[in-house]
N, C-alpha and C positions, 0 to 999 in steps of 0.2 A: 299057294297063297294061304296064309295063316286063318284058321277062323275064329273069329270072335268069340270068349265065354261069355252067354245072352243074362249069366245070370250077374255078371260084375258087371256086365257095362249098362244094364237096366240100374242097377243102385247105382251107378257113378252119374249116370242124366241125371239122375233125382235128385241127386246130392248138387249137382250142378246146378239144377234148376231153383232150389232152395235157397239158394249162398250166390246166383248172379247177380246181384247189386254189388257184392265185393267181387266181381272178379278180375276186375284190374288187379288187387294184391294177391289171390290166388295163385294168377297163372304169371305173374309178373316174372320169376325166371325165366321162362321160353315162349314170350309173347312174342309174336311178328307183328307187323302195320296192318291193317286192312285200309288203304286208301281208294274211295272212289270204287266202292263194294270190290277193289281186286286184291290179292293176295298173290304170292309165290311159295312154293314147296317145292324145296332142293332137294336133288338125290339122297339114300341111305333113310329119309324121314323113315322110320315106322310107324307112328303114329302121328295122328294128329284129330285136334277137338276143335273145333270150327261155333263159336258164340255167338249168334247173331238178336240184336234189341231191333224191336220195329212198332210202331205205333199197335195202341190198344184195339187192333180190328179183325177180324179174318182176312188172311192172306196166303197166298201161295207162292213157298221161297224155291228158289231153283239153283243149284250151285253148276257152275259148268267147269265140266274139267276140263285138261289142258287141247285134247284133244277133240274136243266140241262135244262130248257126250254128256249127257244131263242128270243129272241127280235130283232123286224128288222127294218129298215126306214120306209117301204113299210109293214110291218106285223106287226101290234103290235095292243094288248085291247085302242079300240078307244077312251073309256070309262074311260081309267085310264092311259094312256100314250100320250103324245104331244111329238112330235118329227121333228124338224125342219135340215133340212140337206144340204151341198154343198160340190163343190169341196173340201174345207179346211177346215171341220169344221161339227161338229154335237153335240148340244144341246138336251140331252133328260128331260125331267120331266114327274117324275110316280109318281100316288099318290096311299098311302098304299104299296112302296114298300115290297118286299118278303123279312124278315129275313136273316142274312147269306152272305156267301160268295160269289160275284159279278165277275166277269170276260168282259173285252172288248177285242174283238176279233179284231184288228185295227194295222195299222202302225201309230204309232202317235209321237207326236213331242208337241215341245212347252209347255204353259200353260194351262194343262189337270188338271181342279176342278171338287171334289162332291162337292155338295152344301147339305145341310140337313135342313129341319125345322122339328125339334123336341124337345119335353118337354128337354132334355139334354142341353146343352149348357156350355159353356167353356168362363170363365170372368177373366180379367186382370186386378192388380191394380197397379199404381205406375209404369207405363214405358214409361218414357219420349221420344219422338222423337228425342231430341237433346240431346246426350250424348257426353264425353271425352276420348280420348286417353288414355286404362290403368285405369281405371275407375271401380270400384267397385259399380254394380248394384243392387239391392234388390227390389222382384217384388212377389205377392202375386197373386196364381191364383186359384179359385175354380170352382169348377162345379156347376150349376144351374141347379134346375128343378121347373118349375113352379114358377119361382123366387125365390124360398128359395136355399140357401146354401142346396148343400147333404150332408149330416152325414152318411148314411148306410155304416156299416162298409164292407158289401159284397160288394160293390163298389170300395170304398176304400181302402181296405187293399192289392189288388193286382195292384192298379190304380198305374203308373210309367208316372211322368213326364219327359219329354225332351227337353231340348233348343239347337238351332240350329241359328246359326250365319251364314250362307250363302253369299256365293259373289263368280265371278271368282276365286280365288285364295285362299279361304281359309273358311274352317268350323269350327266351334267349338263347341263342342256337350258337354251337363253337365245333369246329370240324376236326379233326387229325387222322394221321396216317403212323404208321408203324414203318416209317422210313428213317428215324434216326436222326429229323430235324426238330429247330426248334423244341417242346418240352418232353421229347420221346429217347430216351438213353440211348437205344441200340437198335440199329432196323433188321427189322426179321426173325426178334425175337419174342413175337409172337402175345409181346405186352407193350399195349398202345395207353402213353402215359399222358392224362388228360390234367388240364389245370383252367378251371376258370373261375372269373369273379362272379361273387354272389349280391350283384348292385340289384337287390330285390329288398322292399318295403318287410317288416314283419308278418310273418302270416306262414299259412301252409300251402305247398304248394307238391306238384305232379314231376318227379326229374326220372327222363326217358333218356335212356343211353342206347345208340343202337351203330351196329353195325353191319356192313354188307361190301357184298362184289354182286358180280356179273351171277354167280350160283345162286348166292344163299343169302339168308337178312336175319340177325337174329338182335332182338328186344330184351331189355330190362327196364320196368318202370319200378322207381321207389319213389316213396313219399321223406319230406324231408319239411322242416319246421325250422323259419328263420327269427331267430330274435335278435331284441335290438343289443347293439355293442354294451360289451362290459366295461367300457371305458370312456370317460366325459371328459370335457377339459374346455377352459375358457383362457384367454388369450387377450390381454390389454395393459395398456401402459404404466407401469407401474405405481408411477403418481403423476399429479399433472405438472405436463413440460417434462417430464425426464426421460433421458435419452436412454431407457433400456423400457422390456416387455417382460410382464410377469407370465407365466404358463403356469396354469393350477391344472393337476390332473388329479380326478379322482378314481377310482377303481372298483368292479363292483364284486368284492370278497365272496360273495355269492356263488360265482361263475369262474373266477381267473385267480391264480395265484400273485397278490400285489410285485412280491419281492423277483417273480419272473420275468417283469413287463420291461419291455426294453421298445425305445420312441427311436425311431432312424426317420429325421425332419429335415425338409427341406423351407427356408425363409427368402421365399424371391421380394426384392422390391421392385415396387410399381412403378417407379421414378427410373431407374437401370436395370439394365438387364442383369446385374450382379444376383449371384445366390449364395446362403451360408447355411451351411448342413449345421444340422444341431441331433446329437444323439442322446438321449435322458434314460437314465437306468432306476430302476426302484433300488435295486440292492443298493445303492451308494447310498443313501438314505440312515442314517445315523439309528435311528428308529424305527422299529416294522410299521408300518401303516399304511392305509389303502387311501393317502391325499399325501400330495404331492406337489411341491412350489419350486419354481425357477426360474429364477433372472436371468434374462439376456440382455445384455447390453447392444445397443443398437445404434444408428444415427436414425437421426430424425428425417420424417417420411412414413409411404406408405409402402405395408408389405402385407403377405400373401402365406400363411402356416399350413404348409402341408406334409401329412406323415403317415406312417406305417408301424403297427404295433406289430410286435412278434410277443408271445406271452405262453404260459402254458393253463389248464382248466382245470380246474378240483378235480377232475376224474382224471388226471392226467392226460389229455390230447394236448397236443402242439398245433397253435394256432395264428395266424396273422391276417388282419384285416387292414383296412386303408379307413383313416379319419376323416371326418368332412374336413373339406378345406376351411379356414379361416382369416377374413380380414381384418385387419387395424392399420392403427396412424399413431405414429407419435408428432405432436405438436410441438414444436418448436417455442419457445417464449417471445413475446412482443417485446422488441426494442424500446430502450428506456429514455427518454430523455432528460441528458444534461441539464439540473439549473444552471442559471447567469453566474450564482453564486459558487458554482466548482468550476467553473471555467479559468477563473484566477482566484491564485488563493491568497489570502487576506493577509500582508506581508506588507513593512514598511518601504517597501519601496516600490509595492502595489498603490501604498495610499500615495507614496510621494511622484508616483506618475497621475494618480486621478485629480491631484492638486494643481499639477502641472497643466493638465488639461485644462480645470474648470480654469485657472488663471488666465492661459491662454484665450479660453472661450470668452471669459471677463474683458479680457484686453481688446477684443476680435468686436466686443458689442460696444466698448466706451462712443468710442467717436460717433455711435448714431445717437447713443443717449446725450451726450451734448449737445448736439444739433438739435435738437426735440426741445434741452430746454433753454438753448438761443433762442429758438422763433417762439417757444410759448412767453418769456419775457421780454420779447418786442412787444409781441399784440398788445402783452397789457402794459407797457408804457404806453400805447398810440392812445388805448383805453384812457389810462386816465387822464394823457394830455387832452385830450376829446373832451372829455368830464370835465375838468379846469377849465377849457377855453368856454366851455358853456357858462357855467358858474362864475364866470368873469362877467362875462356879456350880460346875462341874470342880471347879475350886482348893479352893472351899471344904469343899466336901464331904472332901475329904481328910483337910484342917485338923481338922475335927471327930473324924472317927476316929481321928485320929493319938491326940488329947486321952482319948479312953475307952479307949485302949488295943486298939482294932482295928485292921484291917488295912480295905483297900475292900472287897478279895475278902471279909471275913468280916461286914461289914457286912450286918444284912438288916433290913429295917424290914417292920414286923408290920402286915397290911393293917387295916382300921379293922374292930372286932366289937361288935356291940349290946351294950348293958349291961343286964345281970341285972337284973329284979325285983323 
């Protein structure tokens, strides 16, 4: 068994101990999980650094090897274990760790890393620090040993990769195999090709890639910073009532090259299940510019804009994310109503039918109007023979008094009286 030099690995705790609040990015090459205080060390490990955080108090940590034997601050093989200890905090490194299944017997908290040096090793291609909002990533990882890519299929065929997106509020976890399906080119070859969406708000966040079998587990944590899309776009009708949809894109020169930016859009309507792909390219564009307008001609209804930007970044990366979806309505116009006046148009033999009518309608009323003024010139014959016969009877009466020597006033005629017996 190898022995320890006392004098490097006293300055490596120290150094350790100084710089554990960053040791996520430290040891982020060859971290393994510690879940549930256990760990695992596969075969060939030579070393390994063991980081444990535990509240601010006196405590006594105990690491148990595979084979139930115990490891202490104050007990441990001099020869093969450095173990550096405080209230917060305990830093172990063994070399030649034991095979197997690991256990820390501890209250612990915080940023708790294995660290490993061994022939294994875990390699990332293609993952940018600075990625986008919605952002479709593609990242190639394979295992190392010895510097060569591993091919052994006993390795590999049960090896399960995992990505993990981390942050206060939200994870997202995507699995693959190096079997050659779905987005992995060829199985066995030893690069397990990962692609997932980055549907994560702005902000910084923890991405842990890890993979394992039945042996061995090996970690990589990076940090990665998402910002919002370099590309905007609003989407409405082009005027009101008109049967197409304006699409204004603008672009943020900043970030994306404008004359790159290519749209592959899909326009479903709400009303049928009909869809019309619409593809918008900046290069068509007559003029360099980071705005951009396009009419689509539509029917009327409601639809549903959703798309996909492929583009390339001022630093040169090749990039594509997905757009928030967008709705609109193109509004149809309210039906107009006919005046009476266009219904027939005003032509002489327009007028010589409404002549004909009223004449008719004239003809159709004569005979009640006559009758109306039949019976209203009876009445007033009866009227005034009525008046006359009065004004006769008048008269005469007069006549007569005149003749006996009365007057009218003194005229009295004596009512009729039964005759005596």
């Amino acid at each position: 068994m190898a022995v320890i030099n006392k004098s490097w690995i006293v300055f490596t705790l120290l150094m350790l101990a100084v710089v554990s609040s960053f040791a996520h990015t430290i040891y982020a090459p060859n971290d393994i999980p510690l879940l549930d205080n256990r760990f695992r060390i596969d075969p060939n490990t030579e070393q390994v650094t063991i980081i444990l955080n535990h509240p601010k108090r006196p405590q006594k940590t105990v690491l148990v090897q595979p084979d139930g034997s115990k490891l202490f601050a104050r007990r441990h093989p001099e020869e093969s274990v450095a173990w550096f200890h405080n209230n917060s905090q305990d830093i172990i490194t063994i070399q030649n760790p034991m095979p197997g299944p690991w256990q820390a017997i501890a209250m612990l908290n915080g940023n708790n890393r294995i660290q490993l040096l061994n022939p294994i090793s875990l390699k990332i291609n293609k993952l940018p620090l600075k990625v986008y909002n919605s952002e479709y990533l593609t990242s190639h990882v394979s295992l190392i040993k010895d510097g060569l890519i591993m091919t052994n299929k006993d390795y590999l065929k049960y090896a399960k990769l995992t990505v993990s997106i981390v942050s206060d509020q939200k994870k997202v976890v995507s699995l693959y195999r190096d079997d050659g399906q779905y987005y992995d080119s060829f199985p066995f070859d030893g690069e397990l090709t990962t692609d997932f969406f980055m549907d994560l708000d702005p902000g910084r966040y923890l991405l842990n890639i890890k993979t394992k079998n039945n042996i061995f587990i090996r970690n990589v944590n990076k940090d990665i910073v998402v910002f919002p899309q370099p590309l905007t776009y609003t989407i409405q009708p082009a005027a009101e009532n008109a049967s197409s949809a304006q699409l204004t894109l603008i672009a943020d020169e900043s970030e994306i090259v404008p004359s790159s930016i290519i749209i592959d859009a899909m326009i479903s309507s709400v009303d049928n299940p009909q869809t019309q792909q619409s593809i918008v390219n900046f290069s068509d564009q007559k003029e360099a510019s980071n705005t951009l307008v396009v009419d689509l001609p539509l029917a009327y209804g409601n639809y549903t804009y959703a798309g996909k930007v492929f583009a390339t970044t001022v630093d040169g990366r090749e990039i594509n994310f997905k757009l928030p979806d967008q709705s609109f309505e193109l509004i149809a116009p309210a039906p107009e109503i006919p005046e009476v006046s266009s219904l027939l148009p005003i032509t002489s033999e327009a007028t010589a039918t409404i002549s004909g009518a009223e004449a008719t309608g004239e003809a159709t009323e004569q005979p009640f109007q006559y009758l109306w003024i039949l019976i209203a010139s009876f009445a007033l014959l009866i009227v005034i023979a009525v008046l006359a016969v009065m004004f006769f009877l008048k008269r005469k009466q007069k006549k007569l008094a005149a003749d006996n020597g009365l007057s009218l006033d003194e005229l009295i005629i004596d009512e009729p009286k039964p005759t005596k017996k």
